[in-house]
C-alpha positions in Angstrom: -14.4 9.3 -15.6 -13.6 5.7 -13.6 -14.9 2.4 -14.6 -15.1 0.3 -11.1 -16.0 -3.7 -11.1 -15.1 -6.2 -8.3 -12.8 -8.8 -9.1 -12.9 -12.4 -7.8 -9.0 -14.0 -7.1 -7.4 -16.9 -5.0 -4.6 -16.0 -2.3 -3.5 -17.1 0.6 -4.0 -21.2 -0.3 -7.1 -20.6 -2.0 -9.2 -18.0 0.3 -11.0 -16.6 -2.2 -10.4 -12.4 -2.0 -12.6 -10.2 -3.6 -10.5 -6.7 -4.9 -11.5 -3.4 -6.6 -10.4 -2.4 -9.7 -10.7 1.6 -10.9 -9.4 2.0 -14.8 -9.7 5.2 -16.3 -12.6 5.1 -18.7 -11.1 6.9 -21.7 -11.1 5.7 -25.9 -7.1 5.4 -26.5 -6.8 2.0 -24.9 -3.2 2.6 -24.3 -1.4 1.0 -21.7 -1.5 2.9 -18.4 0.6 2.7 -15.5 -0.9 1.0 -12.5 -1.0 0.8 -8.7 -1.7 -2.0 -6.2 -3.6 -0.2 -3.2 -3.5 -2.5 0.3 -5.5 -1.4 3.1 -5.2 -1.4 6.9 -5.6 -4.3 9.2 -9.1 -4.9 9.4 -9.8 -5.1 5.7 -10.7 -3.5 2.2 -13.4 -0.9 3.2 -14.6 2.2 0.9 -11.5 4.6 2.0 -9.2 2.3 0.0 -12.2 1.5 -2.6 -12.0 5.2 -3.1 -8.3 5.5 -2.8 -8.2 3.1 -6.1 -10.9 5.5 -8.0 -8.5 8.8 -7.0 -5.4 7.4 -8.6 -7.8 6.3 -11.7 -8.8 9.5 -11.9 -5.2 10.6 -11.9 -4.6 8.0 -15.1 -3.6 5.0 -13.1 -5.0 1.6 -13.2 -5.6 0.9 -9.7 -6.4 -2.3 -7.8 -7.1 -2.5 -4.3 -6.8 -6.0 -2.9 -8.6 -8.1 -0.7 -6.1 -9.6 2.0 -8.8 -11.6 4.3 -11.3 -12.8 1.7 -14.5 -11.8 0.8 -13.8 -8.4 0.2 -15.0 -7.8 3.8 -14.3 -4.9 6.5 -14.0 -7.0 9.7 -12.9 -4.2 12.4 -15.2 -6.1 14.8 -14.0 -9.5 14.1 -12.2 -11.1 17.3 -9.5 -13.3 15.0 -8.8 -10.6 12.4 -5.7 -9.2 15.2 -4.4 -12.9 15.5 -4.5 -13.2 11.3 -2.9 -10.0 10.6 -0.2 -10.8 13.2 0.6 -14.3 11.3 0.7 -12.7 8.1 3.0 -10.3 9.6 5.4 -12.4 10.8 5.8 -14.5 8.1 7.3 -13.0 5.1 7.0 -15.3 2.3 2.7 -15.6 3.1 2.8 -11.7 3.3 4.8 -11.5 -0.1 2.7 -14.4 -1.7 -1.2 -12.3 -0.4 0.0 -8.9 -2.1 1.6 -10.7 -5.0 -1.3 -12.9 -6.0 -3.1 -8.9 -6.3 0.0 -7.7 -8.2 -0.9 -10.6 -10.4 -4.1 -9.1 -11.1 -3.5 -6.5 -12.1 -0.1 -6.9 -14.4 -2.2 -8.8 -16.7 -5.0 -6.4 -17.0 -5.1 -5.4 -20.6 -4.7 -1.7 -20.0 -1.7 -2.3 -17.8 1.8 -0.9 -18.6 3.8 -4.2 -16.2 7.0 -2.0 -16.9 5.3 0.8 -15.2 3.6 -0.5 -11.7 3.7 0.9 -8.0 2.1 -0.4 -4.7 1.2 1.5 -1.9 -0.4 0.8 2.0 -1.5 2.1 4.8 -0.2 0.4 8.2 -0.8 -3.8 7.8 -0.8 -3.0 4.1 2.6 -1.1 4.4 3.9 -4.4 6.1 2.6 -6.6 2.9 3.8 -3.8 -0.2 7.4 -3.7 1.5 7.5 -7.4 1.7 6.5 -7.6 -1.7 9.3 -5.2 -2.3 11.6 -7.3 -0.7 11.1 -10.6 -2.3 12.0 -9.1 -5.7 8.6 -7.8 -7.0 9.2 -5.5 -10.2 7.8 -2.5 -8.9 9.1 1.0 -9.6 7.5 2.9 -6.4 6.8 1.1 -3.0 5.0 3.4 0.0 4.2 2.7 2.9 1.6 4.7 4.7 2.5 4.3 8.6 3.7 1.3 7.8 5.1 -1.5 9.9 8.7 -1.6 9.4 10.4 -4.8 10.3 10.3 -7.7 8.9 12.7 -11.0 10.1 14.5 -10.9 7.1 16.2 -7.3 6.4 18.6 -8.9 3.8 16.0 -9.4 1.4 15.9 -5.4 1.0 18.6 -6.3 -1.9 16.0 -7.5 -3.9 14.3 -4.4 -3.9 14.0 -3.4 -7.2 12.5 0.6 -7.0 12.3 3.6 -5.5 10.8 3.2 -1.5 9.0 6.0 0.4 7.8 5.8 3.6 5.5 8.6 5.4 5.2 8.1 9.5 4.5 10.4 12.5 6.5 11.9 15.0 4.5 10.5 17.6 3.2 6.5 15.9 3.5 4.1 18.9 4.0 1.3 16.8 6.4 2.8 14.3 8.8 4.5 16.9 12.7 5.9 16.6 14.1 2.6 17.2 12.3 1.1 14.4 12.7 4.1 12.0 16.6 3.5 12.8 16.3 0.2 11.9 14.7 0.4 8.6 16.7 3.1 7.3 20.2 0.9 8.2 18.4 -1.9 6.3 17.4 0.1 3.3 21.2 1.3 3.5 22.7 -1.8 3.6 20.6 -3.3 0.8 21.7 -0.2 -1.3 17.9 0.8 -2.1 16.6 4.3 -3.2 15.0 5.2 -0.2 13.0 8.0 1.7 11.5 8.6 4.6 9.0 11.6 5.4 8.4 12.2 9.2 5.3 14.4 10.6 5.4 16.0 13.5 3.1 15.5 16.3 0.9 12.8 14.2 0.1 9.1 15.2 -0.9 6.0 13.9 -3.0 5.6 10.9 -2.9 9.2 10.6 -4.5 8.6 6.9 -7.4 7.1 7.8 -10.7 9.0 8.0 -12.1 6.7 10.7 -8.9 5.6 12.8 -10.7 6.4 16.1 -13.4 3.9 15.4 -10.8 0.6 16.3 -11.0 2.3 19.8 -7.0 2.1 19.9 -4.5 4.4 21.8 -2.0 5.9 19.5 -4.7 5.6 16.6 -5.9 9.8 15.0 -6.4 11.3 11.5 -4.5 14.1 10.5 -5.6 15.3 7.4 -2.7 17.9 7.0 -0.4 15.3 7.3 -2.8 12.7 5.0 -2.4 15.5 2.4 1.0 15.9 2.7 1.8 12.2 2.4 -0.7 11.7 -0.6 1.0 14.3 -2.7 4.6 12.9 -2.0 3.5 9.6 -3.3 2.2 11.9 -6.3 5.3 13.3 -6.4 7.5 9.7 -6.6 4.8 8.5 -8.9 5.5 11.3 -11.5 9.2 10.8 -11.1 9.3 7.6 -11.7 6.2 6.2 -13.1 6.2 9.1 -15.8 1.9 9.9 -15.0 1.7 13.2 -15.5 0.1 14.6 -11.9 -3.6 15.9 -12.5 -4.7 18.9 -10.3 -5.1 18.3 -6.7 -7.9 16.4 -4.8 -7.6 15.5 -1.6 
């Protein structure tokens, strides 16, 4: 069983953000290792809602933040493109949106902070590895088809855990050149690093409803979904120490 409540926060120079927290609802009240879940571009919607609920089911406290405000899904707003891109580009608002979540949740009550992780899928790839970078104590970082730059590669010496990255063969927005370039960063910043490529899969391939954003480059794969969801089990287990319950995809 998962206990679910919204949780009100400031970010971003006050926008208040509206997240989803999923604790396991057991008796022992022992402290519990945690993840910070960021969605895709256009917002927190019910596929990372439910993502959050999965890992609590697994024994994780799990809080999926809110990077916009309001805890809105805004895939038809006109300025959400122009937002992402300046949160994109600027490292230290990226780092200060996904650590105000962190925040959160490290001083939830049933939180182990010597035991947290973060994971995202595409624009929420871009925010976990900046949090990454500026020094957050994480022990896992993943990046679902994230984007991979960032204008200040030598912060990857700050990185702190273990990073895993799961992309496909055929992203148009996460392409060889890129993939190059990340894994000479993570090299030169001497991080624990990994990279899973899937052939033949695009953009957002995690995402039940990428074809709804109406963007080339942009399809589910649920084979390779699966595949990427149970390596970030995997790393989660190694290095978390949460004890992987049977699969549910």
């Amino acid at each position: 069983m998962v206990t679910t409540s919204e949780v009100e926060y400031e970010a971003d120079g006050g926008v208040l953000m509206i997240g989803h927290l999923a604790v396991p609802a057991d008796d022992a009240g022992a402290a519990l290792p945690a993840v910070l879940v960021a969605h895709e571009a256009p917002g927190l919607d019910d596929v990372h809602r439910e993502r959050a609920d999965r890992l609590a089911e697994r024994g994780y406290v799990a809080f999926a933040l809110d990077a916009h405000g309001g805890g809105r899904f805004r895939l038809d707003d006109p300025r959400i493109r122009e937002r992402v891109a300046a949160i994109s580009n600027d490292p230290d608002r990226a780092r200060s949106i996904a650590a105000s979540a962190l925040e959160v949740l490290r001083v939830h009550r049933r939180v182990d902070a010597s035991r947290m992780a973060a994971i995202g899928c595409c624009f929420g790839g871009t925010l976990v590895l900046e949090l990454a970078r500026g020094g957050a104590d994480l022990r896992a970082v993943v990046g679902f088809h994230p984007g991979l730059g960032t204008s200040r590669p030598e912060d990857a010496r700050n990185i702190t855990g273990t990073v895993l990255v799961c992309v496909g063969s055929e992203d148009p927005y996460v392409d060889g050149n890129a993939r190059a370039a990340f894994e000479a960063e993570m090299r030169a910043g001497g991080v624990d690093w990994r990279m899973h490529l899937y052939g033949g899969v695009q953009h957002s391939f995690t995402h039940p409803h990428a074809d709804r954003a109406g963007i080339p480059g942009l399809a589910y794969d649920p084979a390779a979904a699966d595949r990427a969801w149970r390596a970030m089990l995997d790393l989660f287990e190694e290095v978390i120490g949460q004890e992987a319950a049977p699969s549910h995809s």
